[in-house]
C-alpha positions as CSV (number, residue, x, y, z in Angstrom):
1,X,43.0,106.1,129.3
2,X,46.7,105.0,129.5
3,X,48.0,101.6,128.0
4,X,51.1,99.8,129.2
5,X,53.2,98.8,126.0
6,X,56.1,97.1,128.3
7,X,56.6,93.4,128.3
8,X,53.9,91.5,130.5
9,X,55.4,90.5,133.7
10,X,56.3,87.2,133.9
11,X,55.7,85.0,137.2
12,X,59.1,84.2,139.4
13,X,60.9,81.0,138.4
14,X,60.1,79.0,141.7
15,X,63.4,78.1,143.1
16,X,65.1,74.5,143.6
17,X,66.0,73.7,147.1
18,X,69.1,72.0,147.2
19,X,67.5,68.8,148.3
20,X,63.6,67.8,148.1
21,X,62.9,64.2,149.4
22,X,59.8,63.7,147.1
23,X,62.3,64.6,144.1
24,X,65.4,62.3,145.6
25,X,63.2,59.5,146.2
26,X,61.6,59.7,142.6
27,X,65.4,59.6,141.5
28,X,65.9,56.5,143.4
29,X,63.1,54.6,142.3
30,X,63.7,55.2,139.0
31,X,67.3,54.2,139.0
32,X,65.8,51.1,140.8
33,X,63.7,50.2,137.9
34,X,66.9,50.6,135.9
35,X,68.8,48.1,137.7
36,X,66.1,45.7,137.6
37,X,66.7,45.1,133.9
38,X,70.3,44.9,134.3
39,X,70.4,41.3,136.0
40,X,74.2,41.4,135.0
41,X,75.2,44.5,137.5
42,X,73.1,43.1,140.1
43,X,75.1,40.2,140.3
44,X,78.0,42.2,140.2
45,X,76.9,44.0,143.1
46,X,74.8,41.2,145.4
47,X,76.3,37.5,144.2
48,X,80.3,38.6,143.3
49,X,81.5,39.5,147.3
50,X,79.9,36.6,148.0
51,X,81.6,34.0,145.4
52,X,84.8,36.1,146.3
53,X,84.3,35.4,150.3
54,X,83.8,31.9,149.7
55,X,86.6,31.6,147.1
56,X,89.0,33.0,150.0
57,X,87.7,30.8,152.6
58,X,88.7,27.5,150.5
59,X,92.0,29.2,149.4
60,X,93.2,29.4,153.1
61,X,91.2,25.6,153.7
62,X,94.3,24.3,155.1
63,X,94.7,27.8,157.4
64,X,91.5,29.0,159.1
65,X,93.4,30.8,161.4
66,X,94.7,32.9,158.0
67,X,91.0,33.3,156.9
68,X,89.8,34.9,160.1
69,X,92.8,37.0,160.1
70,X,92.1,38.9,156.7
71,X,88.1,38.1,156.1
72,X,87.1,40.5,158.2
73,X,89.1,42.9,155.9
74,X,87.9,41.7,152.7
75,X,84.5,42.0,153.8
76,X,84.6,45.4,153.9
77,X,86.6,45.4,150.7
78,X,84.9,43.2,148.5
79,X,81.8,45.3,148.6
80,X,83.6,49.0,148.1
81,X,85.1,47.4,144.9
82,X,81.9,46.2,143.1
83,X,80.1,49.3,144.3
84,X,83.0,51.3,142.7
85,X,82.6,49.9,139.5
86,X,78.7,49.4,139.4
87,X,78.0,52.7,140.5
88,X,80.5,54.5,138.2
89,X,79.8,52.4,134.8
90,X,76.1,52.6,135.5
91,X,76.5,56.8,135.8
92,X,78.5,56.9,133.1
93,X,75.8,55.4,130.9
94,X,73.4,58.1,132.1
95,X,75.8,60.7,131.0
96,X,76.3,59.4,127.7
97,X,72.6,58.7,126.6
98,X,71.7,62.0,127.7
99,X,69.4,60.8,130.3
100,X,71.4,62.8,132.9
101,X,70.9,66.0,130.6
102,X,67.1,66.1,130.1
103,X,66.8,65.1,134.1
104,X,69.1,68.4,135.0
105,X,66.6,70.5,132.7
106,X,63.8,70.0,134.9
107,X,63.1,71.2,138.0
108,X,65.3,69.2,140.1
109,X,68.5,70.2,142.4
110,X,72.4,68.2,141.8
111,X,71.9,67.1,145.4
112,X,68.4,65.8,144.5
113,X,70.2,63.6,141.3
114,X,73.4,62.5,143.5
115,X,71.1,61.9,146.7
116,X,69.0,59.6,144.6
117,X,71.5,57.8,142.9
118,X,72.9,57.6,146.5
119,X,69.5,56.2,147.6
120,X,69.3,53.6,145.3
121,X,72.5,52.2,145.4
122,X,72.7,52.4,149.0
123,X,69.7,50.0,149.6
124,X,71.3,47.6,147.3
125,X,74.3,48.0,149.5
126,X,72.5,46.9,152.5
127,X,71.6,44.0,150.5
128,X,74.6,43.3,149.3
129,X,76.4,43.6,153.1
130,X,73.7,41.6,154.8
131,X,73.9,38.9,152.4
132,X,78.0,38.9,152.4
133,X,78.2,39.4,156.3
134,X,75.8,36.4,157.2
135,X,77.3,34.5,154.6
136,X,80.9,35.0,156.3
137,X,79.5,34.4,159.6
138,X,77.3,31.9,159.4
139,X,78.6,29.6,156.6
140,X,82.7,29.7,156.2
141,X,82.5,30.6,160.0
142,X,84.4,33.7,160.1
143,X,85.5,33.8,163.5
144,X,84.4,37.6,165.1
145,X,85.0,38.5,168.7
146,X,82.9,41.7,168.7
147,X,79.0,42.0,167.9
148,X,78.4,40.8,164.1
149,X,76.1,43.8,163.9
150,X,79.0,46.5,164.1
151,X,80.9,44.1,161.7
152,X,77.2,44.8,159.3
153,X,77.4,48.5,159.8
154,X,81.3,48.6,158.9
155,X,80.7,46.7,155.5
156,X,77.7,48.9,154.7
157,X,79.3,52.0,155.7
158,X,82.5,50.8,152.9
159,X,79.9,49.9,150.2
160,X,78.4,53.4,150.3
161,X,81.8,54.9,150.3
162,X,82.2,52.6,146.7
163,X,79.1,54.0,145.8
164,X,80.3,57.4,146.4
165,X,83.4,57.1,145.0
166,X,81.9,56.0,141.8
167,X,79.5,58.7,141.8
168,X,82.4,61.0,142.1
169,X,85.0,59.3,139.5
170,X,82.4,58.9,137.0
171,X,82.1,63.3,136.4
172,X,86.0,62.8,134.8
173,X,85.3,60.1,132.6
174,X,84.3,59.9,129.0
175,X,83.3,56.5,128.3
176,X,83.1,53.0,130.5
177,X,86.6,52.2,129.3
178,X,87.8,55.4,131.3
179,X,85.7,54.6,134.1
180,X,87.2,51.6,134.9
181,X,90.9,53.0,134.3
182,X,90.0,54.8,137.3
183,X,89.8,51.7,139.7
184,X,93.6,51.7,139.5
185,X,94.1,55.2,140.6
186,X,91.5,55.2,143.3
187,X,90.9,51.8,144.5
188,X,94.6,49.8,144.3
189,X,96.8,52.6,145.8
190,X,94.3,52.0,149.1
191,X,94.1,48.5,148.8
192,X,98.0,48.5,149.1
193,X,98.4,51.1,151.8
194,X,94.9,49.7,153.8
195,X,97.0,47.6,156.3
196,X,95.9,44.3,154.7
197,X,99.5,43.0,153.4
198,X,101.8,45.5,155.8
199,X,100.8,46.4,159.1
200,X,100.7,50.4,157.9
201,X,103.1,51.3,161.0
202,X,105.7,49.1,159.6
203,X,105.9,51.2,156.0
204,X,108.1,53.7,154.9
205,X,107.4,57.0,156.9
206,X,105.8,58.5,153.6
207,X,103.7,55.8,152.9
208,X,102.8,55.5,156.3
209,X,101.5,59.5,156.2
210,X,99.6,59.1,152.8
211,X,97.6,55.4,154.4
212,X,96.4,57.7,156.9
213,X,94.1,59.9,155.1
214,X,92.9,57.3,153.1
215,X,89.3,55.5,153.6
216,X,90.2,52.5,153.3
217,X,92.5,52.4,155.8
218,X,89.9,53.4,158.4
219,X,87.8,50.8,157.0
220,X,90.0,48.0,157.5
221,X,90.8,49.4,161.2
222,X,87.2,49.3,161.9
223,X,86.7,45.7,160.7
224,X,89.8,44.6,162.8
225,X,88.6,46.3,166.3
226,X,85.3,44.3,165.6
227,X,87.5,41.0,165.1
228,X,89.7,41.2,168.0
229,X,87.1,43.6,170.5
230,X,84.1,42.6,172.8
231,X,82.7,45.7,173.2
232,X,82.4,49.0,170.9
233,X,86.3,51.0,171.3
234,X,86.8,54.5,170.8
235,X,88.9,53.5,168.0
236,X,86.4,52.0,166.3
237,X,83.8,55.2,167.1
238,X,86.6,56.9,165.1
239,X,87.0,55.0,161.8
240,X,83.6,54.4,161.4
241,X,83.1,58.1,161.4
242,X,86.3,58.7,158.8
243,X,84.7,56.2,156.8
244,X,81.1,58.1,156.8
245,X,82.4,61.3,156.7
246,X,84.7,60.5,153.9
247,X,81.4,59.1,151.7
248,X,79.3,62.3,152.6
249,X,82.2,64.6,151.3
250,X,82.7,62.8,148.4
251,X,78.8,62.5,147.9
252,X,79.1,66.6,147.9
253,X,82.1,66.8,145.4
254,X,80.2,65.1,143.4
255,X,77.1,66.9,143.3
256,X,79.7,70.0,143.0
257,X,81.1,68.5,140.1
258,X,77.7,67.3,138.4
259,X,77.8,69.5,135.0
260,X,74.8,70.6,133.0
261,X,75.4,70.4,129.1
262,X,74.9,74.0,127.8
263,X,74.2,74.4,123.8
């Protein structure tokens, strides 16, 4: 009779797909649960574009004309700012307690962590567009020639490219100080080349080249063909897709940048 002195064999790690939607939705909800006992980023995010909307509206009391011009705009852009920042500061804090650590030592995937966080964030961004696109609409009367639902879908589409962008910025930084350093690298340089204070085809040849491959810029396009168009354009087809596909590639950078803490 023969005995086996090698090591007893071990059963196969079972593999982690790149995305589970049990596991991103159990990411979601608990970064919901989070947020619920952070009233002051909530306001940030929900009650903030709205004070900001109404703060424009009174600004240009004497000008409606001036308000309908560049609300549209700042609808979009109101809502990518506060997203930016909540999204970033509130990863950043996950990083530095180690919360982020133990989570990546269990059995679930980057794109399961950054899908989640996604998840989460993104319903607070439908909430946060509904409530600052009815509020334009319906209450400092905005004045919108196209369909006020493509004007929903253009502010929600720039909130989740905050929320992406903050996912994303948030890898490089080492406290909330540096997180919000980044708002002036990523966020102003757009704000400026958008189209909001320069019609973009009126700037130096240069800048003209750089606005064009930046988000923002699509997103400001998009809000302006549902101000001044009836009907759905082919231009607006096409920012609305630069602005989607500009949040999903930055959603994957930053799942390809998510780091595990090695010992």
């Amino acid at each position: 009779m023969t005995t086996n002195t090698g090591p007893a064999p071990t059963a196969p790690a079972t593999p982690t797909t790149p995305l589970n939607l049990s596991r991103t939705t159990a990411t979601a909800a608990r970064v919901l649960r989070q947020l619920r006992h952070d009233p002051r980023s909530i306001a940030l995010m929900i009650i903030v574009p709205c004070l900001m909307l109404v703060l424009l509206r009174y600004v240009f009391d004497g000008s409606p004309r001036t308000f309908d011009s560049i609300g549209g705009s700042l609808l979009g852009i109101f809502p990518l700012i506060t997203m930016f920042l909540v999204t970033s500061i509130a990863t950043l804090r996950e990083r530095t307690s180690g919360t982020l650590e133990r989570l990546l030592a269990l059995p679930l995937g980057k794109g399961d962590l950054i899908a989640g966080y996604a998840l989460a964030f993104g319903a607070l961004a439908i909430v946060q567009s509904a409530l600052a696109t009815g509020l334009a609409l319906w209450f400092l009367d905005l004045d919108v020639t196209g369909s006020p639902w493509l004007l929903l879908l253009v502010a929600l589409l720039d909130a989740l490219l905050g929320t992406a962008l903050g996912l994303f910025v948030s890898a490089f930084a080492a406290s909330e100080f540096q997180a919000v350093q980044f708002m002036p690298a990523v966020i102003f340089p757009q704000l400026l080349l958008c189209g909001l204070f320069a019609a973009r085809d009126t700037m130096h040849p240069v800048l003209e080249a750089i606005s064009n491959v930046l988000p923002m810029s699509y997103a400001v396009d998009g809000m302006n063909e549902v101000l001044t168009h009836t009907d759905m354009t082919a231009n607006f087809v096409r920012d609305v897709l630069v602005v989607a596909g500009c949040a999903l590639l930055v959603l994957g950078l930053g799942a390809a940048t998510l780091r595990r803490r090695t010992t």
